[in-house]
TIMI-2910 file (N, C-alpha, C, CB; in pm, 1 decimal, decimal comma, always signed):
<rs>
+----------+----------+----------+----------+----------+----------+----------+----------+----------+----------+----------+----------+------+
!      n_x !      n_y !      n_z !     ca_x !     ca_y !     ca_z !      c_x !      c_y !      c_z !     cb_x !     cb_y !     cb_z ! resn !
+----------+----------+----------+----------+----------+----------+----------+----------+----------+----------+----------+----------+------+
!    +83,1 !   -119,2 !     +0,0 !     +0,0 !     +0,0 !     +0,0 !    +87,5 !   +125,5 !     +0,0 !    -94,5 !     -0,2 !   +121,5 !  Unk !
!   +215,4 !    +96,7 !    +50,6 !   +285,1 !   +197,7 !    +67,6 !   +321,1 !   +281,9 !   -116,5 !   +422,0 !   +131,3 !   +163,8 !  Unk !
!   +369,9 !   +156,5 !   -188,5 !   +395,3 !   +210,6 !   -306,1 !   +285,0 !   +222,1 !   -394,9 !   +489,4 !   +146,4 !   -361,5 !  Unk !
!   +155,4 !   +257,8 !   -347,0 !    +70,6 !   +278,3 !   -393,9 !    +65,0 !   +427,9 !   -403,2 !    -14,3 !   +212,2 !   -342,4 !  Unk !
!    +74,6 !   +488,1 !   -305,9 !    +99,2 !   +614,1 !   -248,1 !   +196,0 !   +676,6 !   -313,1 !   +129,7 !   +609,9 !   -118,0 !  Unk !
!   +279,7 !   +630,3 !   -358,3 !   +444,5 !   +673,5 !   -415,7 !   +441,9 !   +752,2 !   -259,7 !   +474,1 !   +804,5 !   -608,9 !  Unk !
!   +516,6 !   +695,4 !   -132,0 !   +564,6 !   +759,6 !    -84,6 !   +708,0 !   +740,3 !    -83,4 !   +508,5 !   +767,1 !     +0,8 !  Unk !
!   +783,9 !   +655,5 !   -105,8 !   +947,6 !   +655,4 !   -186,8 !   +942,1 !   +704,5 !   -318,3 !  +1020,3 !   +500,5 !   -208,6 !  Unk !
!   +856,9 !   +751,6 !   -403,2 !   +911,4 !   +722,7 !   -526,6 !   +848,4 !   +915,7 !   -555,2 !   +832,9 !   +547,7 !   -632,0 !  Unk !
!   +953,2 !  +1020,2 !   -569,9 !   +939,8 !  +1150,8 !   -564,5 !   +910,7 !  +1177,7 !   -718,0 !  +1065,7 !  +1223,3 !   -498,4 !  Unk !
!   +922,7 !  +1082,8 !   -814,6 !   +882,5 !  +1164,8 !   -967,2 !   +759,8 !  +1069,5 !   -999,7 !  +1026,3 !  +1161,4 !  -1117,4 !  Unk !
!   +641,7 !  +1134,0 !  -1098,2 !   +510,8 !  +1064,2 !  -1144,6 !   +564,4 !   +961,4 !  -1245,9 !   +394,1 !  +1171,9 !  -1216,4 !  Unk !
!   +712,0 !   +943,2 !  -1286,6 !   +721,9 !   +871,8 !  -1382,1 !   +750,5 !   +719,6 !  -1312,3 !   +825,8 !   +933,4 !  -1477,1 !  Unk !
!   +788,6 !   +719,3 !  -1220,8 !   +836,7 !   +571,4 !  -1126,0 !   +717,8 !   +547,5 !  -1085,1 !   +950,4 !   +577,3 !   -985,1 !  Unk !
!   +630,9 !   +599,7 !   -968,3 !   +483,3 !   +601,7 !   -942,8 !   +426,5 !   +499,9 !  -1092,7 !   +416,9 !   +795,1 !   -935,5 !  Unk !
!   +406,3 !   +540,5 !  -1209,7 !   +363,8 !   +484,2 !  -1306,3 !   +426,7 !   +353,4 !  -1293,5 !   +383,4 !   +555,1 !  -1421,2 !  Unk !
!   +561,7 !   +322,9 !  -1362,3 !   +620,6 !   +201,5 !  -1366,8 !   +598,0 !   +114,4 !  -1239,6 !   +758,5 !   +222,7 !  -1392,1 !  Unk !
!   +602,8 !   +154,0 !  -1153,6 !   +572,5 !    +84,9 !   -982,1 !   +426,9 !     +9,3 !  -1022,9 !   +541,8 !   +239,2 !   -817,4 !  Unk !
!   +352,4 !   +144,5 !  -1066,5 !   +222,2 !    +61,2 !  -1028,3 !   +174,8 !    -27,4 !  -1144,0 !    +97,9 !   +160,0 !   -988,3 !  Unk !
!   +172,2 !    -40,6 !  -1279,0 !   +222,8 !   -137,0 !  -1379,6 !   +272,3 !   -218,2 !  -1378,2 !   +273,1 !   -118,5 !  -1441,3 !  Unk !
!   +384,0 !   -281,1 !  -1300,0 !   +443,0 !   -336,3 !  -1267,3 !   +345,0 !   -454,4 !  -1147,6 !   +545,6 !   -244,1 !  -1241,4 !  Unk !
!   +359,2 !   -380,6 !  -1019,5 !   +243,7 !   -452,0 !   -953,0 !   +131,9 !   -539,7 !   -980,5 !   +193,1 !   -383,5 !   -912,9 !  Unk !
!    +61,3 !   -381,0 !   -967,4 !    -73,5 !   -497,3 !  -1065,0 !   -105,2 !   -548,7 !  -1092,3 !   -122,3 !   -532,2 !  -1124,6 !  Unk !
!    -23,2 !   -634,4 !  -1218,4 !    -32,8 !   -751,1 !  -1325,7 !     -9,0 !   -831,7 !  -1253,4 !    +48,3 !   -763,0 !  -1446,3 !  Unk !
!   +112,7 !   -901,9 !  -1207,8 !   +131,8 !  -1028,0 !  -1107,7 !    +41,1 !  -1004,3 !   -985,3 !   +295,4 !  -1045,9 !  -1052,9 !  Unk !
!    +35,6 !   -939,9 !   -885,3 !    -36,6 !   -926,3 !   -756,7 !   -197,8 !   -986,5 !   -797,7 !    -32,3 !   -748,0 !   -699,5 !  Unk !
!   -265,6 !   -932,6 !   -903,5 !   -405,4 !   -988,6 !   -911,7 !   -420,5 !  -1162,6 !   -939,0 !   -477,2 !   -904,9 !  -1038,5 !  Unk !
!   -305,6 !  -1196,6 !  -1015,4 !   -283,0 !  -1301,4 !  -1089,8 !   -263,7 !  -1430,8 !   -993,1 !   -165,5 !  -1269,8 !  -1179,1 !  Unk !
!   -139,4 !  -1392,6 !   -916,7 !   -103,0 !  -1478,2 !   -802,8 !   -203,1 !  -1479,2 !   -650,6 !    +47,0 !  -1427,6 !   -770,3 !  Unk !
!   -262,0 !  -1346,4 !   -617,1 !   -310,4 !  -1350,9 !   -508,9 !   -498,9 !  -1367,7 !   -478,4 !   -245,8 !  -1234,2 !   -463,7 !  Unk !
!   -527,2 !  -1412,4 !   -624,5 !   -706,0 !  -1387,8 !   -620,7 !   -719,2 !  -1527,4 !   -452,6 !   -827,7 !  -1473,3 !   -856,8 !  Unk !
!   -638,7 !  -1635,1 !   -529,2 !   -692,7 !  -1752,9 !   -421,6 !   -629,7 !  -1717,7 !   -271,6 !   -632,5 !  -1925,6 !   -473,7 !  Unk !
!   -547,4 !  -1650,0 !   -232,5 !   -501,1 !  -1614,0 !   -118,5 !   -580,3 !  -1558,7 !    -21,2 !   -415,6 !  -1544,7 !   -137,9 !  Unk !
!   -647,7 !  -1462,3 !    -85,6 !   -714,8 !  -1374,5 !    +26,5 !   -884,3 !  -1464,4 !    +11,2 !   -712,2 !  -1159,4 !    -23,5 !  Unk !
!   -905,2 !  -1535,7 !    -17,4 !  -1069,2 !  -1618,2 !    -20,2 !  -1001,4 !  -1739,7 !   +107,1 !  -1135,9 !  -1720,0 !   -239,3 !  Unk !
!   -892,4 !  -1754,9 !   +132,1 !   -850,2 !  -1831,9 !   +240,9 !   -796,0 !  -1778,1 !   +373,8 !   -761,8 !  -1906,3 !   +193,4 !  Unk !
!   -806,4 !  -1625,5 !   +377,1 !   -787,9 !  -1558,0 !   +447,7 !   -897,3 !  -1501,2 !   +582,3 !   -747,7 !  -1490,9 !   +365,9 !  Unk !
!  -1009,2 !  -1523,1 !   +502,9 !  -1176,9 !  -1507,3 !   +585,0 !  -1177,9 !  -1592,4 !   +682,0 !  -1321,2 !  -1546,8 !   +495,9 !  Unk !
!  -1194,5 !  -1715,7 !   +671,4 !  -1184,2 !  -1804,2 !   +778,6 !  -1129,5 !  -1809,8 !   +934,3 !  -1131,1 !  -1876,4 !   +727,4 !  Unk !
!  -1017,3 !  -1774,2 !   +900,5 !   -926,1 !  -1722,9 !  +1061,1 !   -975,1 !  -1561,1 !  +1126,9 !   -716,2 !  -1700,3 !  +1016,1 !  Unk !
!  -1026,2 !  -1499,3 !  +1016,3 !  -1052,0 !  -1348,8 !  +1053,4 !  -1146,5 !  -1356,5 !  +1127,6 !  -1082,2 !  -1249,9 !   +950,3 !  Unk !
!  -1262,2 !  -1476,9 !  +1097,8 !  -1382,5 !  -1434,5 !  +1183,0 !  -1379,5 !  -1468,5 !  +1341,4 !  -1508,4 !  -1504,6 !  +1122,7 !  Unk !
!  -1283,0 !  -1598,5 !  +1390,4 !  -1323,5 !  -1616,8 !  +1535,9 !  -1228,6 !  -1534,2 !  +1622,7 !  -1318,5 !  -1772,8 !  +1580,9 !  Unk !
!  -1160,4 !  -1470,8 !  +1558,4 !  -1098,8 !  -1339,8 !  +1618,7 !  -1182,9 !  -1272,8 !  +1667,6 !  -1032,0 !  -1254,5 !  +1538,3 !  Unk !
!  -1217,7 !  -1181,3 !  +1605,7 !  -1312,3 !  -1036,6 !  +1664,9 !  -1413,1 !  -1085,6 !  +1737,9 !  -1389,9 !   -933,3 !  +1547,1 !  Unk !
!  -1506,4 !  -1182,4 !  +1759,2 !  -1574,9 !  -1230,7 !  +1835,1 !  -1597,9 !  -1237,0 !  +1950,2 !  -1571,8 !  -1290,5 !  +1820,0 !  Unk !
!  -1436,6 !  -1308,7 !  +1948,5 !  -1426,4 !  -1331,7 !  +2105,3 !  -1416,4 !  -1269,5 !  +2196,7 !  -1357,0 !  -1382,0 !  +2140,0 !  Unk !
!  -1256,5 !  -1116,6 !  +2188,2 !  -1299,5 !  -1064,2 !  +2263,6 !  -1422,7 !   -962,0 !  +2309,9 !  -1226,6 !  -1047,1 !  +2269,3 !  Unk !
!  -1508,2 !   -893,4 !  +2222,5 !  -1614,6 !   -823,7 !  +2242,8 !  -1691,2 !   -895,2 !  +2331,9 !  -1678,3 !   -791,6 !  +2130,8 !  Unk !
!  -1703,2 !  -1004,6 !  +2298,3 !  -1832,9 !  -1100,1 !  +2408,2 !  -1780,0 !  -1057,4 !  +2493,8 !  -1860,1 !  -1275,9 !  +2427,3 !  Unk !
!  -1628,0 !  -1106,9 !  +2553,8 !  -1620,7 !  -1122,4 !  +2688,5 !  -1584,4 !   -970,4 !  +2726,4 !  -1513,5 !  -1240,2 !  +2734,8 !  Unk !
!  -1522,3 !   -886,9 !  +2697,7 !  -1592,3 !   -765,5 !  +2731,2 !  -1718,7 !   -705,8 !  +2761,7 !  -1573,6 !   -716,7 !  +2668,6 !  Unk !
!  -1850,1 !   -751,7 !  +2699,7 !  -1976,6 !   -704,2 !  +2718,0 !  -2008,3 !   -758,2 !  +2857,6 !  -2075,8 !   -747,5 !  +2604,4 !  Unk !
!  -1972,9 !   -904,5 !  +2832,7 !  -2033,6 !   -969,4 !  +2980,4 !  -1954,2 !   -891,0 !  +3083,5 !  -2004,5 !  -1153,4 !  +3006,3 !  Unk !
!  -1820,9 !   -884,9 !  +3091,2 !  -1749,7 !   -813,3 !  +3213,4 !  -1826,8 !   -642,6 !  +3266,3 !  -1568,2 !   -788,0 !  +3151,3 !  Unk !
!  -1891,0 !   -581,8 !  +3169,9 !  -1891,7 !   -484,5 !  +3162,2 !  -2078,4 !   -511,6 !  +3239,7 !  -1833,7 !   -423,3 !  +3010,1 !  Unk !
!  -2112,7 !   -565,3 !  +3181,7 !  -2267,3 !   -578,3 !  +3182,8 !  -2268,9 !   -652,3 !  +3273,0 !  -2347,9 !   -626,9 !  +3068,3 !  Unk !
!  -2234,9 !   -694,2 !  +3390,2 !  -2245,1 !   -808,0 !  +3503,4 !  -2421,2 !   -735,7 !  +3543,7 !  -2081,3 !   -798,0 !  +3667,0 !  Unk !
!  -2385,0 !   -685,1 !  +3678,6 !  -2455,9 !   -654,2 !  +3741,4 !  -2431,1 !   -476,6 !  +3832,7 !  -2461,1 !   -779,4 !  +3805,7 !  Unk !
!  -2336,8 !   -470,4 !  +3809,8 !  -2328,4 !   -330,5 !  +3810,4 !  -2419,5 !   -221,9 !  +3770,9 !  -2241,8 !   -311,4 !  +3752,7 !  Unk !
!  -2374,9 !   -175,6 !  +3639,2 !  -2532,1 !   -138,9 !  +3558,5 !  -2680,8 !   -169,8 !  +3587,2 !  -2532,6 !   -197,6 !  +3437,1 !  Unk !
!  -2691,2 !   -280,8 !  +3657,1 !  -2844,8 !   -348,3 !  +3595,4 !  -2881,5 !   -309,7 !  +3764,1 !  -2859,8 !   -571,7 !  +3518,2 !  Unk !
!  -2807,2 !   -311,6 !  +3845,1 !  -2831,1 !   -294,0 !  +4001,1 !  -2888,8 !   -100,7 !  +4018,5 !  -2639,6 !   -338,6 !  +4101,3 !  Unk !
!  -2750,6 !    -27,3 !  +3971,1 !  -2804,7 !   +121,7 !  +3990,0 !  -2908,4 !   +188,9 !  +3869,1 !  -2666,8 !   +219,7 !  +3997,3 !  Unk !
!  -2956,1 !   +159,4 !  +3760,3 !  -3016,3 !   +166,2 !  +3633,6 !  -3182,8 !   +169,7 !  +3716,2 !  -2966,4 !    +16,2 !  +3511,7 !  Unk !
!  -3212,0 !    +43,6 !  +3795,6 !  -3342,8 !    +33,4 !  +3859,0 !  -3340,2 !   +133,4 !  +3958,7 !  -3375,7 !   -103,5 !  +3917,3 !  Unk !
!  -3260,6 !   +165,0 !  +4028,6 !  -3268,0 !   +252,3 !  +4135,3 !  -3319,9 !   +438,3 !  +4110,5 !  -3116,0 !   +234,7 !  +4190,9 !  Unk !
!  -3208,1 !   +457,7 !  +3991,5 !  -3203,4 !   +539,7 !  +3960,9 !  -3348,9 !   +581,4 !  +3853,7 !  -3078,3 !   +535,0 !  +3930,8 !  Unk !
!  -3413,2 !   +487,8 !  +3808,9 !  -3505,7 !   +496,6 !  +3704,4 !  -3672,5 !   +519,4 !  +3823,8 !  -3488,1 !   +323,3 !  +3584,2 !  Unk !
!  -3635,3 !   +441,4 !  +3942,9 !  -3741,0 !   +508,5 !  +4055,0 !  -3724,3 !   +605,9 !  +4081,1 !  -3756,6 !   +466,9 !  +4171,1 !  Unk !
!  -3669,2 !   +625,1 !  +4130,7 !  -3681,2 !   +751,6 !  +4177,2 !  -3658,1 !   +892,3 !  +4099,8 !  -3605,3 !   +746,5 !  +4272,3 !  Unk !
!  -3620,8 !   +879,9 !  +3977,3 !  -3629,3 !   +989,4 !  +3855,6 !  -3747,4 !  +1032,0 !  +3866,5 !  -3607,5 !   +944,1 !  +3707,3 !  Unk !
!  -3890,9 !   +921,0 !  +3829,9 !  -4022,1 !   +947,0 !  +3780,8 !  -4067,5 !  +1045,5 !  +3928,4 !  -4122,6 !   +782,8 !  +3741,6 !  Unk !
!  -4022,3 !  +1024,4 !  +4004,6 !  -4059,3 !  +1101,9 !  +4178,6 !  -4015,6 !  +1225,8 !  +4153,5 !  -3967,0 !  +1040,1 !  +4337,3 !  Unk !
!  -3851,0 !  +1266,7 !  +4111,7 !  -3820,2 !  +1390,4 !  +4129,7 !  -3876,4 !  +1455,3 !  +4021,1 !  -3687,2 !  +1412,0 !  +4146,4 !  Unk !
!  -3926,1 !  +1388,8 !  +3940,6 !  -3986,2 !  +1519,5 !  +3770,7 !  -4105,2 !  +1544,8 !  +3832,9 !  -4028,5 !  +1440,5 !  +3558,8 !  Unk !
!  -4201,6 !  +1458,1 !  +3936,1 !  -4319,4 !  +1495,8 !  +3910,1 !  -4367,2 !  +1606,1 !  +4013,7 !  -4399,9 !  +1379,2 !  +3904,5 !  Unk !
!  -4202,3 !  +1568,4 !  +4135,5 !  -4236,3 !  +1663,3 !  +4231,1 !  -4161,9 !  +1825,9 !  +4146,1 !  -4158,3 !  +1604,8 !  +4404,6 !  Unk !
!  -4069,3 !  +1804,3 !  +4072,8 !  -4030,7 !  +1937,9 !  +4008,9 !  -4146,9 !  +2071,2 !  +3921,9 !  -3927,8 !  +1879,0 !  +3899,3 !  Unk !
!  -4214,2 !  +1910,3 !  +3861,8 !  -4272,8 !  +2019,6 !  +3743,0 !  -4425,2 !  +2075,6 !  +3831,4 !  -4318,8 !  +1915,6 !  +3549,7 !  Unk !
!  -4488,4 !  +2025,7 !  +3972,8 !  -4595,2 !  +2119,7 !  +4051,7 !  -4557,0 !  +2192,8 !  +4061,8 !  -4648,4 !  +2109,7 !  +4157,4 !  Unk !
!  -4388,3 !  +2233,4 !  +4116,0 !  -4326,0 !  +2346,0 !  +4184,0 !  -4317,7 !  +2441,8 !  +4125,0 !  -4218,5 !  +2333,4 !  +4225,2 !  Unk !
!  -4285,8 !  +2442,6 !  +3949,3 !  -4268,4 !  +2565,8 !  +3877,6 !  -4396,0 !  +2619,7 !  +3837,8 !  -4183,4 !  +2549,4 !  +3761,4 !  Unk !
!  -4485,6 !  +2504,5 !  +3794,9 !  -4568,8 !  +2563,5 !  +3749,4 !  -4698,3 !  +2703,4 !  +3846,8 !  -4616,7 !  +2439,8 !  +3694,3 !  Unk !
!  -4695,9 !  +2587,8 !  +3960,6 !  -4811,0 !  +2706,8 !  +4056,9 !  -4739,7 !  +2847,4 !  +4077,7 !  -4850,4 !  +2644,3 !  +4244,2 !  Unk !
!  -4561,5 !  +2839,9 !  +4088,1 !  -4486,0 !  +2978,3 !  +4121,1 !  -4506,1 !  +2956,0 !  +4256,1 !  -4545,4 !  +3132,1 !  +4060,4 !  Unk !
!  -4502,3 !  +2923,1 !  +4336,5 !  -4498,8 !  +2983,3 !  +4499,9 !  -4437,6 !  +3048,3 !  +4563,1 !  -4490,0 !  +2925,3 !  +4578,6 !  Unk !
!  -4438,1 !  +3142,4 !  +4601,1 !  -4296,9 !  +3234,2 !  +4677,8 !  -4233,7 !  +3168,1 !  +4755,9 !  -4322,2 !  +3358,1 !  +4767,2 !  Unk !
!  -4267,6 !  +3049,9 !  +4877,3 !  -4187,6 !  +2980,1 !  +4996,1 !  -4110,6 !  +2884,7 !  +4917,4 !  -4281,8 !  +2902,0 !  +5119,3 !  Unk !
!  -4144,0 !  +2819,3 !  +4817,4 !  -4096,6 !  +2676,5 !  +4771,8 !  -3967,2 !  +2719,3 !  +4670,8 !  -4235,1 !  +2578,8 !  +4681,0 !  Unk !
!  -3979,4 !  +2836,9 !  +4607,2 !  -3904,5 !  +2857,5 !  +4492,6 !  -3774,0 !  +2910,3 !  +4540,3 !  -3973,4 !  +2948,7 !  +4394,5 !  Unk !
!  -3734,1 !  +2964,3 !  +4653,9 !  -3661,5 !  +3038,3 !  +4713,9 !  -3544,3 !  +2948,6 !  +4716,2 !  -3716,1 !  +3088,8 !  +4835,3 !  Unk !
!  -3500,4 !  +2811,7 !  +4719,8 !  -3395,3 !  +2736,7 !  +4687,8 !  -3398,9 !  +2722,8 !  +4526,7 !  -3401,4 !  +2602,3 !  +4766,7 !  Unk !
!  -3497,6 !  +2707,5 !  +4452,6 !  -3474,4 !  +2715,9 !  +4352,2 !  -3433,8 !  +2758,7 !  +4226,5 !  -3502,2 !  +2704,4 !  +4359,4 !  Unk !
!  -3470,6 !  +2954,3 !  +4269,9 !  -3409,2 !  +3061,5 !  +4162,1 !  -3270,1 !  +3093,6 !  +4239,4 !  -3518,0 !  +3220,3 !  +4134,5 !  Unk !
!  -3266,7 !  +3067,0 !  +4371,8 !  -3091,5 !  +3115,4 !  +4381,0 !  -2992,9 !  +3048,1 !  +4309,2 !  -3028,5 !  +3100,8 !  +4521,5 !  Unk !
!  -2965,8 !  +2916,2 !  +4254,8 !  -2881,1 !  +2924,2 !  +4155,8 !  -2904,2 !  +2973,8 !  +4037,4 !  -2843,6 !  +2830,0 !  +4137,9 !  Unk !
!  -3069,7 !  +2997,6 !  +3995,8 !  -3091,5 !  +3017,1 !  +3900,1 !  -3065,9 !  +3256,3 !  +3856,7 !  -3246,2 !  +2918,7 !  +3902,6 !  Unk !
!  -3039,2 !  +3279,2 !  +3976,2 !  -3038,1 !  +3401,2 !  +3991,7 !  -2844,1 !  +3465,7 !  +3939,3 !  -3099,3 !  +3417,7 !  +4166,2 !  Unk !
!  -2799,3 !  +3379,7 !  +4035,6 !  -2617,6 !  +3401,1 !  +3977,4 !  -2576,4 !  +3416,4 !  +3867,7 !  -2528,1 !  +3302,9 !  +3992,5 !  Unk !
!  -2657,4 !  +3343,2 !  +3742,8 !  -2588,5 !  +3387,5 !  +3611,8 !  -2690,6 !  +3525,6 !  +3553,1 !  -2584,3 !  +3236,5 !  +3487,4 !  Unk !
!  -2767,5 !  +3520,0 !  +3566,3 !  -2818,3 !  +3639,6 !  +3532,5 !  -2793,3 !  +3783,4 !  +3559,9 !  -2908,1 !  +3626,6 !  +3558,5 !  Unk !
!  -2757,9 !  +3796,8 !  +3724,5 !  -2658,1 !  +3964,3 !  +3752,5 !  -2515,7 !  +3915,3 !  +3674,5 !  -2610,2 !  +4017,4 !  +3978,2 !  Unk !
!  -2446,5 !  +3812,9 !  +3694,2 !  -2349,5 !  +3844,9 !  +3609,3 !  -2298,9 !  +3900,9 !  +3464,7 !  -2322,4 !  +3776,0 !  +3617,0 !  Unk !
!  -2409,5 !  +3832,2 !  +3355,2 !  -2381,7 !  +3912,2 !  +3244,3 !  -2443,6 !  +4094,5 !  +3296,4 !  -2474,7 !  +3827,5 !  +3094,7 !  Unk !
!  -2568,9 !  +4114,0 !  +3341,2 !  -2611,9 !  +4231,8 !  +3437,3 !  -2480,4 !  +4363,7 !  +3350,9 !  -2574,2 !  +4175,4 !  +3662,0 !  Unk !
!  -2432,2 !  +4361,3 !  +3476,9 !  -2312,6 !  +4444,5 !  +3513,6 !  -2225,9 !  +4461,8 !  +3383,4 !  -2224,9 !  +4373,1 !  +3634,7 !  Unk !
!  -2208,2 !  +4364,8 !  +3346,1 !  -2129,1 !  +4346,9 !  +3220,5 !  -2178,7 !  +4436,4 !  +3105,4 !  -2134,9 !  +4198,8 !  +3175,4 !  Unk !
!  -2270,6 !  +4408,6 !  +3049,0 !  -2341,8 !  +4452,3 !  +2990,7 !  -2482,5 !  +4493,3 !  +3009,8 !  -2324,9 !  +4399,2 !  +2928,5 !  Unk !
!  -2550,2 !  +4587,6 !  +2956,1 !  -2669,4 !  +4696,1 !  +2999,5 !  -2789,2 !  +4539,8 !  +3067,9 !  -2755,1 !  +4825,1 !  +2802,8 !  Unk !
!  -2868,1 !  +4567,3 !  +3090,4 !  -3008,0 !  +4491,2 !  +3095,0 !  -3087,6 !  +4502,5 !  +3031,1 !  -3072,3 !  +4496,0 !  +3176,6 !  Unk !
!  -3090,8 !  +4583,8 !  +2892,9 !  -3157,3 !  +4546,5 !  +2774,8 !  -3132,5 !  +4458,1 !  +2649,8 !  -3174,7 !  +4638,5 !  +2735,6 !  Unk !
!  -3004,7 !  +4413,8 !  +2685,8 !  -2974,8 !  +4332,0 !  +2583,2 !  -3039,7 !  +4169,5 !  +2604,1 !  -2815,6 !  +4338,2 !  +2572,9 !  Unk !
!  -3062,2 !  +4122,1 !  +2707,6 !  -3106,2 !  +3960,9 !  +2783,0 !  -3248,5 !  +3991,2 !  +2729,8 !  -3091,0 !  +3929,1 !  +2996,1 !  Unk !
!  -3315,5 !  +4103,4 !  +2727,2 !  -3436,0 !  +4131,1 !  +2693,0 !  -3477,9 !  +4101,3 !  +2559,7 !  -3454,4 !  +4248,4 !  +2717,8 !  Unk !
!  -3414,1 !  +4186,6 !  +2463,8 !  -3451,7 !  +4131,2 !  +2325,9 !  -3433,9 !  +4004,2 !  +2240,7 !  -3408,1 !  +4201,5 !  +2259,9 !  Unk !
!  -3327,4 !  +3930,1 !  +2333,7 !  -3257,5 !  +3734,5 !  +2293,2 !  -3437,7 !  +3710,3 !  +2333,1 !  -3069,2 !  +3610,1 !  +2463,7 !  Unk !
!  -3482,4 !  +3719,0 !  +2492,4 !  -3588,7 !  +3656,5 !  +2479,9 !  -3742,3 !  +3680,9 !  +2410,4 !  -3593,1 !  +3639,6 !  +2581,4 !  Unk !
!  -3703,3 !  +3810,7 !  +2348,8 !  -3870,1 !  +3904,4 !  +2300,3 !  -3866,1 !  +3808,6 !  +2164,4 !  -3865,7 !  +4142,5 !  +2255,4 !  Unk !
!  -3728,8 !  +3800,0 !  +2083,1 !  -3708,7 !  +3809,2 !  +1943,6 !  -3778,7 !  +3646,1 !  +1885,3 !  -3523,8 !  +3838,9 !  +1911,2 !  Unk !
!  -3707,7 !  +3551,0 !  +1995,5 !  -3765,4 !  +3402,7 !  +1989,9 !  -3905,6 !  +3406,3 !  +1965,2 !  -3743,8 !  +3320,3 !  +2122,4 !  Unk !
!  -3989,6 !  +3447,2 !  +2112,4 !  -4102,6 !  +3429,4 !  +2129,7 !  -4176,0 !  +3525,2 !  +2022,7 !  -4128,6 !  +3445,4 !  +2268,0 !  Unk !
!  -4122,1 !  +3619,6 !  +1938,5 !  -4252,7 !  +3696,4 !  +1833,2 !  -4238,3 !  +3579,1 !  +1719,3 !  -4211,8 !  +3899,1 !  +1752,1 !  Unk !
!  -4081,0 !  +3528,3 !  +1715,4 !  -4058,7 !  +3477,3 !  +1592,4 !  -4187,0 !  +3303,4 !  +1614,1 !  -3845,4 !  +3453,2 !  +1571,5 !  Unk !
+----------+----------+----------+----------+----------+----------+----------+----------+----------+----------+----------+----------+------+
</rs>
């Protein structure tokens, strides 16, 4: 493959003769070579992937996956009452992180600019 490339060979005129050269014998001699070559290739790759999946997939995964999949459906359903009614007592842990990035650009720049990102969406 290498002298396929002409990466030894610096003029287009050797490149030519190289690959002319090749060609003709390589197809001639090697058609039956590589049809005997399949055979050994396949119980290679096989093997190790299996036993990787199983090592990987024991019970690890399958133990925190259930845990975590309970108690998800709990925290969305207790999240999404909370925003929606607005409550003043309940929200008060909730906009303080949500409050920090917002004075920061603030200061930086005027407070009309955060304004029109969100006007421009909602007309569009």
């Amino acid at each position: 493959m290498a002298r396929t490339r002409g990466a030894k060979s610096s003029s287009p005129s050797s490149r030519k003769q190289s690959l002319q050269n090749e060609p003709i014998p390589d197809p001639v001699s090697k058609p039956s070579q590589p049809r005997a070559v399949p055979p050994p290739v396949k119980p290679a790759p096989p093997k190790p992937p299996a036993r990787r999946y199983l090592t990987r997939s024991r019970g690890r995964p399958l133990q925190k996956r259930p845990r975590v999949e309970s108690s998800e459906p709990i925290d969305l359903t207790e999240q999404s009452p909370e925003p929606s009614p607005v409550p003043t007592p309940v929200p008060s842990p909730i906009p303080s992180p949500i409050q920090p990035p917002v004075p920061s650009p603030t200061p930086q720049a005027e407070p009309q600019e955060p304004q029109p990102h969100f006007r421009a969406p909602n007309s569009i």
